[in-house]
C-alpha positions as CSV (number, residue, x, y, z in Angstrom):
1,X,0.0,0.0,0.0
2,X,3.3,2.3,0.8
3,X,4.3,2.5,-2.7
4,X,0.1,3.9,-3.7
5,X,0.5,6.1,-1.3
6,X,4.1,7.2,-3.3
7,X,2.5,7.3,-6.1
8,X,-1.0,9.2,-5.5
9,X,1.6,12.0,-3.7
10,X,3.7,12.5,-6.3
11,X,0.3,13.4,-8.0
12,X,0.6,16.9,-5.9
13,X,4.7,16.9,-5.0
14,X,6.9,17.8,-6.9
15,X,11.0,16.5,-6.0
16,X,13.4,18.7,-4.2
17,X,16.0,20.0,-6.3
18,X,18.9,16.8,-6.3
19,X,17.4,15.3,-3.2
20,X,16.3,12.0,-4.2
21,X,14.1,11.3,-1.4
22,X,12.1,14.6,-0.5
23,X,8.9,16.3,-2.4
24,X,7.6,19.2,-1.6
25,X,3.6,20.2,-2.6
26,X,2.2,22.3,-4.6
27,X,3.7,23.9,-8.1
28,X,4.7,27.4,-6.5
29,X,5.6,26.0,-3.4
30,X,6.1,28.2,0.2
31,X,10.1,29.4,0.4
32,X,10.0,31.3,3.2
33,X,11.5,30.8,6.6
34,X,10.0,28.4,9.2
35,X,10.1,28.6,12.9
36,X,9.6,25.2,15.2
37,X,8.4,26.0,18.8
38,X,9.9,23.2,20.6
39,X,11.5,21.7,24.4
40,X,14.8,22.4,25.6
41,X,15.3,18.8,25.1
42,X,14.5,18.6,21.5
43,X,16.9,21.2,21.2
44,X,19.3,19.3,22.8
45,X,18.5,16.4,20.6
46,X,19.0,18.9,17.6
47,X,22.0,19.9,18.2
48,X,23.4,16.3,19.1
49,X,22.6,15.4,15.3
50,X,19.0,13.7,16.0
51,X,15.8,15.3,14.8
52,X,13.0,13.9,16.5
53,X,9.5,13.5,15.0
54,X,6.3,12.2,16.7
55,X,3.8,9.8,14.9
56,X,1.0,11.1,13.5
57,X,-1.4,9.1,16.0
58,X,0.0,11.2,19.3
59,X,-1.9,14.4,17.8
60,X,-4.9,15.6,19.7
61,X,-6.7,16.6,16.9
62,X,-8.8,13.8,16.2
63,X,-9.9,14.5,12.8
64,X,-6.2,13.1,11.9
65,X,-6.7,10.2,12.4
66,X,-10.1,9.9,10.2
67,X,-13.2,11.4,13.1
68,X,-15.6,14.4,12.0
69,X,-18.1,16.3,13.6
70,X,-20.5,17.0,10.1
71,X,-23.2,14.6,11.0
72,X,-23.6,14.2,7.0
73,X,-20.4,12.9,6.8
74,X,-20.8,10.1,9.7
75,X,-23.7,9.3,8.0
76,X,-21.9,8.4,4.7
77,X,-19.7,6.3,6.5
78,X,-22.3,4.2,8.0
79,X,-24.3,3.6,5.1
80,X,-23.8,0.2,3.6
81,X,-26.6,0.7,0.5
82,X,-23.8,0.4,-2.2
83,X,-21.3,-1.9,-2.1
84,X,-18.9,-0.8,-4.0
85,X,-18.8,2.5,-1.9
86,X,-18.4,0.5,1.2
87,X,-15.3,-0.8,-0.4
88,X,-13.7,2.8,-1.2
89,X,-14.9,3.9,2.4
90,X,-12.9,0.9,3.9
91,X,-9.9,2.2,1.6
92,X,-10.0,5.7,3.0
93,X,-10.6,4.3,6.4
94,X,-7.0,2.3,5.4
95,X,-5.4,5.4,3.7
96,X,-6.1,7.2,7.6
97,X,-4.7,4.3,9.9
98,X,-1.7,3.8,8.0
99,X,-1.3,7.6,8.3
100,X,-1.1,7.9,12.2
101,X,2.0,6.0,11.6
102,X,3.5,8.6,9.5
103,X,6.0,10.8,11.3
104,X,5.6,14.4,11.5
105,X,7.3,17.8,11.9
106,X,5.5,20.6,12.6
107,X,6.7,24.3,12.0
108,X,5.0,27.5,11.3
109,X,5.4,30.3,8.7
110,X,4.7,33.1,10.6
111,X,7.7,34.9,11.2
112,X,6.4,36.9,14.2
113,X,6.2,35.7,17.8
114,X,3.3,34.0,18.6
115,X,2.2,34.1,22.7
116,X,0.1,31.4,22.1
117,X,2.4,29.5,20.7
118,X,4.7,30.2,23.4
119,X,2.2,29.4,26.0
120,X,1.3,25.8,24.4
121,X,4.8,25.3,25.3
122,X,5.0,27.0,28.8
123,X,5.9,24.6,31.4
124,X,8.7,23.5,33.7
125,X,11.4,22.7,31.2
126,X,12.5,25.9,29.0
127,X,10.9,26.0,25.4
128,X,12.7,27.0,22.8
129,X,11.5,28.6,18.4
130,X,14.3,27.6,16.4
131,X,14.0,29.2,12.9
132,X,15.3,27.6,9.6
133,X,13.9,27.5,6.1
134,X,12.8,24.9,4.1
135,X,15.9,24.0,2.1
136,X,17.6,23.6,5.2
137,X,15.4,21.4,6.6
138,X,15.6,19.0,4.2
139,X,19.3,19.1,2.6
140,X,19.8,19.0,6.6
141,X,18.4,15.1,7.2
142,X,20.5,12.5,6.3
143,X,18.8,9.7,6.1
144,X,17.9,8.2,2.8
145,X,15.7,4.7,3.8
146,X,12.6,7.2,4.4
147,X,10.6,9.6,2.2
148,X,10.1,13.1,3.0
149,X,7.4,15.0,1.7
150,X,6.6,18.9,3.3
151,X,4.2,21.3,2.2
152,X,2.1,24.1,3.9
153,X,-1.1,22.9,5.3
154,X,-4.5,23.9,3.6
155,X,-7.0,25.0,5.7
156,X,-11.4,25.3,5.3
157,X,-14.3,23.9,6.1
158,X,-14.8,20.4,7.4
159,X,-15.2,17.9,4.2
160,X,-14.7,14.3,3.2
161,X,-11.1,14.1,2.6
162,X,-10.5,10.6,0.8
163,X,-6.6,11.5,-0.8
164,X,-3.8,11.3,1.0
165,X,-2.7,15.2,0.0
166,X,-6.0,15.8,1.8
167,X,-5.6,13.3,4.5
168,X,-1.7,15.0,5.4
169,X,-2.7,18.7,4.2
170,X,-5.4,19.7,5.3
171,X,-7.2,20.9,8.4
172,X,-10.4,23.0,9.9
173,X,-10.1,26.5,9.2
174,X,-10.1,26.8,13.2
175,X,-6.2,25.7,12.8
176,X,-5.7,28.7,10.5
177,X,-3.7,31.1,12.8
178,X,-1.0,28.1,13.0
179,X,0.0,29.1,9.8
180,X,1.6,25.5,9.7
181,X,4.5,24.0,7.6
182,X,4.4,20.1,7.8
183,X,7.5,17.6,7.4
184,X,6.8,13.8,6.8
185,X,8.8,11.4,6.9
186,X,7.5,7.9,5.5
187,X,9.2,4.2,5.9
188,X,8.9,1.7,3.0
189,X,7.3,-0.6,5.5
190,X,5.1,-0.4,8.4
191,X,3.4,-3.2,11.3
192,X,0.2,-1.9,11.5
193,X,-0.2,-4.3,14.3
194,X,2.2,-2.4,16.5
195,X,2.2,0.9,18.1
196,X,3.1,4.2,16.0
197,X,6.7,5.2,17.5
198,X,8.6,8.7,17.5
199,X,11.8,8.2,15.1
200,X,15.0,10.2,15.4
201,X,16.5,11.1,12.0
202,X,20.3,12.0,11.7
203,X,20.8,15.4,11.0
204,X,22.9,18.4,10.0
205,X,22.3,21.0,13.1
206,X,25.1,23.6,11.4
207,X,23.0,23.9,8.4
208,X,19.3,23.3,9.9
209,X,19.4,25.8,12.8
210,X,19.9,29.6,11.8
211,X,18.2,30.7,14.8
212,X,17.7,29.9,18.7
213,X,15.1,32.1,20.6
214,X,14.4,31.7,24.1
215,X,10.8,31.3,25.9
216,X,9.7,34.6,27.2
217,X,8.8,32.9,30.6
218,X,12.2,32.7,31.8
219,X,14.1,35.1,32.7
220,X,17.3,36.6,31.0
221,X,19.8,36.4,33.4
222,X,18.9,32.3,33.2
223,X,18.9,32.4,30.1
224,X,22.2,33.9,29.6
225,X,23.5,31.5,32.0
226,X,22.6,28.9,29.7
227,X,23.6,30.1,26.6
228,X,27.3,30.1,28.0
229,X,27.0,26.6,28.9
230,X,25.6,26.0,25.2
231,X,28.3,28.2,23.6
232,X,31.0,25.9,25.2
233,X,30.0,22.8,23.9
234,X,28.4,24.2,20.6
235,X,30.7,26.9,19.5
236,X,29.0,27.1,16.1
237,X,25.2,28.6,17.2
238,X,27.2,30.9,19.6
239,X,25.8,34.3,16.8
240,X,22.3,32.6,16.8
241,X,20.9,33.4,20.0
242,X,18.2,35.7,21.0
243,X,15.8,36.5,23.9
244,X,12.5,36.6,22.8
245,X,10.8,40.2,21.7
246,X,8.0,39.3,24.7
247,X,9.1,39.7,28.6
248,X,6.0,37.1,30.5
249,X,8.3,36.3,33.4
């Protein structure tokens, strides 16, 4: 079924430059800069050489993984009139579990400071918005035993989404202020019988991180602190740091 799903993507990707594994979607696709709100930790992770990306399942959102509210909709899938559409809904149903299993990156494109963004990520461990651009993220990863596809997500009104581009791209126009960039990264194989699992790809953290900002939650004289104990042991981001613009602490 992987190598369908390759194929009904490639329908609305287009490859990425010389890398043989990455697409990107759409003809005139986003080339802006992207910013990740993200843990300390993940950070950490980063800038060890592993990029960590969560299954698609461990989203809250539970239209990703095939649910809707439009009582029309649940309707559709519970009528078994026509067989032959009861066959294509069980496809779709397919095309959405193997999905949760699909890794996922998610950035935004909005280059100002979002507070609620911040706040998502307030906490007792120190958040962090690290800023790179899509060319970066992908000549970044390493790895060439997984797909990558990335594209900004679409957003409108709650419909039947039975392709994968609309499975992976698109959300309620409620999501809309995310302004969100997604990254995928897709196996040749999965065991649908097991549990979706995070995966760590091996990355580039000179090229993918042009910018560190700190949560606005903590205060600077911390933060500073800690930037000289990340200076020491990663000389190269030592010009990339920045308080944040907002002062919440």
């Amino acid at each position: 079924m992987i190598h369908r799903i390759h194929d009904e993507l490639s329908h609305y990707c287009i490859p990425y430059q010389t890398k043989r594994n990455a697409w990107i979607l759409g003809d005139a696709p986003f080339q802006g800069n992207i910013y990740r709100y993200t843990s300390f930790t993940n950070l950490l992770s980063m800038l060890e050489g592993k990029f960590y990306l969560s299954p698609r399942l461990a989203f809250s959102d539970r239209r990703e993984q095939g649910e809707y509210t439009s009582e029309y909709i649940k309707m559709c899938y519970k009528s078994t009139i026509d067989r032959n559409r009861q066959k294509f809904r069980i496809k779709v149903q397919e095309k959405f579990k193997l999905s949760t299993y699909f890794n996922v990156s998610c950035w935004t494109m909005e280059d100002k400071e979002s507070f609620p963004m911040w706040k998502a990520y307030k906490g007792d461990e120190i958040s962090v918005r690290v800023k790179t651009d899509i060319h970066s993220l992908l000549t970044s990863i390493k790895d060439s035993n997984v797909h990558l596809y990335c594209g900004a997500m679409n957003y409108g009104e709650e419909e039947n989404r039975i392709d994968m581009r609309d499975i992976l791209f698109k959300k309620t126009e409620e999501y809309s202020d995310e302004k969100e960039f997604r990254l995928y990264a897709i196996k040749e194989k999965y065991d649908l019988i097991t549990h979706p699992s995070p995966m760590l790809l091996s990355i580039n953290p000179e090229e993918l991180i042009h910018e560190i900002y700190f949560s606005p939650f903590v205060q600077r004289s911390k933060i500073s602190d800690l930037c000289d104990l990340l200076i020491d042991k990663y000389p190269f981001i030592a010009s990339k740091l920045n308080y944040s613009d907002l002062i919440e602490y």
